[in-house]
N, C-alpha and C positions, 0 to 999 in steps of 0.2 A: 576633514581637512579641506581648506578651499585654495584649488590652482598647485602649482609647482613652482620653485623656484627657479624659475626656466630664463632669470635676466646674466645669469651668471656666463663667464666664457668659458666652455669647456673645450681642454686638452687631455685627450689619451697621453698619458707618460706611461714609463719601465715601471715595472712591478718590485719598487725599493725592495730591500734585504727585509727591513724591518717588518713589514706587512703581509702578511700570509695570502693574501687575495689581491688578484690585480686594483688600483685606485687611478682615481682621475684628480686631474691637480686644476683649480679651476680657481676665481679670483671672483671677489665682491670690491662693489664701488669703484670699478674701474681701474682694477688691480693693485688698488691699496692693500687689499687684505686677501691671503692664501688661503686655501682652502682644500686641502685633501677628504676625496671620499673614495668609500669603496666603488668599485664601477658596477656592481651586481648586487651589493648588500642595500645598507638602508640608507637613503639620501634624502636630506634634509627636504620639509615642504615649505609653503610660507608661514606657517605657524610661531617657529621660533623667530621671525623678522616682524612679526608684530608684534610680539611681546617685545622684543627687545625696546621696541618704539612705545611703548607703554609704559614700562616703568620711569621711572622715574630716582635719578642717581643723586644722591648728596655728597657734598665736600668731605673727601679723602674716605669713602665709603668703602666697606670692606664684604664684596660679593661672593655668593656662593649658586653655582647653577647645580639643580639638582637631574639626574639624566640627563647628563649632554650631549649624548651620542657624540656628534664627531666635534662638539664645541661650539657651534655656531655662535648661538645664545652671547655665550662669553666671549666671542670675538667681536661681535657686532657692538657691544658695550665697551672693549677694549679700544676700537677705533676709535668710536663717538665719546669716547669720555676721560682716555687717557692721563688727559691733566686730572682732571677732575677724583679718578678713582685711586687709593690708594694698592688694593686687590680684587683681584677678580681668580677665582679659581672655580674647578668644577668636581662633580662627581658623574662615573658611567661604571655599572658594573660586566659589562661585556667588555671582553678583552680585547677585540679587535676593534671597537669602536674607544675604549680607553686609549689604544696607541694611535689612533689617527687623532683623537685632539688634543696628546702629548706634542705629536710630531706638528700639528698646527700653531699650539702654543708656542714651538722652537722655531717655525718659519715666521711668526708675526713679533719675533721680543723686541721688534722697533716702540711695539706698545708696553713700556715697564711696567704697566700696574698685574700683565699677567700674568700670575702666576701657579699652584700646580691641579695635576688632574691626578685625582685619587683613582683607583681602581679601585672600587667596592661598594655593598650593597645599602642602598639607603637605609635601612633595614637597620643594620649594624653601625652605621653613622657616629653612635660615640668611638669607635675602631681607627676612626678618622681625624674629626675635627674636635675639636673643646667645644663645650656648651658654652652659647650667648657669646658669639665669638666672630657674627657674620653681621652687619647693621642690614643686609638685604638679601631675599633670595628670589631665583627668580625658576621658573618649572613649568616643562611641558612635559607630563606626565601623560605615560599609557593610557589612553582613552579606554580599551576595549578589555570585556572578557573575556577567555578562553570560546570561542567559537562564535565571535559576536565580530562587526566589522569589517574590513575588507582582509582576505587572507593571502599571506604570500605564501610560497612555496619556500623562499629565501627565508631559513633560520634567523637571521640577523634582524630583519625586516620584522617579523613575527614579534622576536622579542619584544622591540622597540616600541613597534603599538600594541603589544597585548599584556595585562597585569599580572606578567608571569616571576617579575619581580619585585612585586609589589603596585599593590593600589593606590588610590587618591588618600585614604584618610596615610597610608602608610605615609605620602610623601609630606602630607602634612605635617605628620609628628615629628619627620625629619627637619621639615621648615622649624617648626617650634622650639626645636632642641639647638638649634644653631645659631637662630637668629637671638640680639640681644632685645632688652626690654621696648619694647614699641619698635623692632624693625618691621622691615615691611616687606611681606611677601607678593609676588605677582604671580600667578599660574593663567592659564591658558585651558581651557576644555569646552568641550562640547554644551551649544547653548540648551538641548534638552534637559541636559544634568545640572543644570545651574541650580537647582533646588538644594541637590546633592552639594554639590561643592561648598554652598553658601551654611547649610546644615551643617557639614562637618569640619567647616573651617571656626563655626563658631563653638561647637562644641567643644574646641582645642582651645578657646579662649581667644578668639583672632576677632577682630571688631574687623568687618568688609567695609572699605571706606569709598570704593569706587568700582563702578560694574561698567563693562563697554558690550556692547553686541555688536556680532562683525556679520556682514551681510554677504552675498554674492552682489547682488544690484539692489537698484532702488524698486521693491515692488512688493505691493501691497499685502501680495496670496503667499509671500516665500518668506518663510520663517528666518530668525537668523540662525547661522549656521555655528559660530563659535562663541564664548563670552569673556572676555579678560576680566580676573578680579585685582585689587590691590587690596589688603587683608595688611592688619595692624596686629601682631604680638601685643596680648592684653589692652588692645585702643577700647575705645569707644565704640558702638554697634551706629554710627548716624553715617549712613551711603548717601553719595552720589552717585546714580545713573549718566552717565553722558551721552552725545551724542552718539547716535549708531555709526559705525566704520565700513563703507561700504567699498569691497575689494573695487569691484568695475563700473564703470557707467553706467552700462546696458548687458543684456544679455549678448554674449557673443562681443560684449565691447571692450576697448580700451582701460588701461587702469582709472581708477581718480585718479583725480589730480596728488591727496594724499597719501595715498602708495605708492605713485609713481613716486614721488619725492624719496620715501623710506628707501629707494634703490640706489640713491643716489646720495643719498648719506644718515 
């Protein structure tokens, strides 16, 4: 993961009835959009904020984010495309990361198109949604193995990046199963695995229509660090590469210009 979502305003609030753990109540784009997280569990990084800026939404489109942890994903698309979408709904199977992006979805309904957060395992996905029933899905899935990555202490956290409930092809076959014929899935993972992700997306029948590599800065010796795909239900296998997304100017510098913007809408 590259950086933190460190542009948001955070306020310590009261430990709501509903939430078992203290949260912090904190606001994107300059408090259009709520935001509850745990103050100790697992807080969103900039990962879900470039995807979200990646995909790409169609008229009266009906979304499904896979692992939402506290919703981001689907708020960020709620804001930005309100008119435009007809649904936005998610899945998380940890229970206290399900009620903060229930309780988010009920602080943001100024945005109608969104609507509910399932509780349960992608895994089990027909449990939830109808097959061919979503035109897009979008997924930041567990990067890590069981003892591979950076480890927290904080169970919630652990969960969240490790594939303890499921892996990459798992979420794939969830994308599969939900989206309709030629939707279009976007994930988010590690650009060492890009082999991986592009292998098992096609072997689900997903034609990869467009890959992004996300940088730290501009420099020649530093690998990139993440890859966004956008991935066709039964397309065509002909990609675009696009340009690279590079988070900062310089080492130790400022955003681009093109990130800085994603913060701001």
């Amino acid at each position: 993961m590259i950086g933190s979502y460190y542009d948001i305003t955070r306020n310590n609030t009261p430990n709501f009835m509903m939430f078992k753990k203290p949260v912090t109540s904190d606001t994107l784009f300059n408090g259009r959009v709520i935001l509850y997280q745990h103050r100790d569990g697992y807080r969103f990084s900039m990962d879900p904020v470039l995807l979200a800026h990646f995909a790409e939404v169609k008229k009266d489109g009906r979304v499904l984010d896979l692992g939402t942890g506290c919703g981001v994903i689907a708020l960020i698309l709620a804001y930005r495309y309100n008119r435009e979408l007809y649904r936005v709904s998610a899945i998380e199977v940890q229970q206290g990361l399900a009620t903060l992006a229930r309780e988010n979805f009920k602080a943001n309904r100024k945005f109608n198109c969104l609507g509910e957060v399932f509780r349960g395992d992608i895994r089990s996905i027909k449990q939830f949604v109808d097959a061919e029933s979503y035109d897009m899905i979008t997924c930041n899935p567990p990067f890590y193995t069981e003892g591979q990555g950076r480890q927290s202490v904080e169970e919630e956290a652990r969960l969240a990046r490790h594939q303890q409930s499921g892996g990459l092809r798992d979420f794939l076959v969830a994308a599969r199963f939900a989206l309709t014929n030629r939707g279009c899935g976007y994930f988010i993972y590690p650009a060492e695995q890009t082999a991986s992700l592009i292998s098992e997306a096609s072997s689900l029948g997903f034609g990869v229509k467009k890959i992004r590599f996300v940088y730290s800065y501009p420099a020649i010796t530093r690998p990139a660090q993440l890859v966004m795909i956008k991935c066709v239900k039964n397309g065509r296998k002909d990609c675009v590469v696009l340009d690279p997304l590079y988070i900062y100017r310089e080492k130790n510098g400022p955003y681009t210009q093109e990130v800085a913007e994603y913060y701001k809408s």
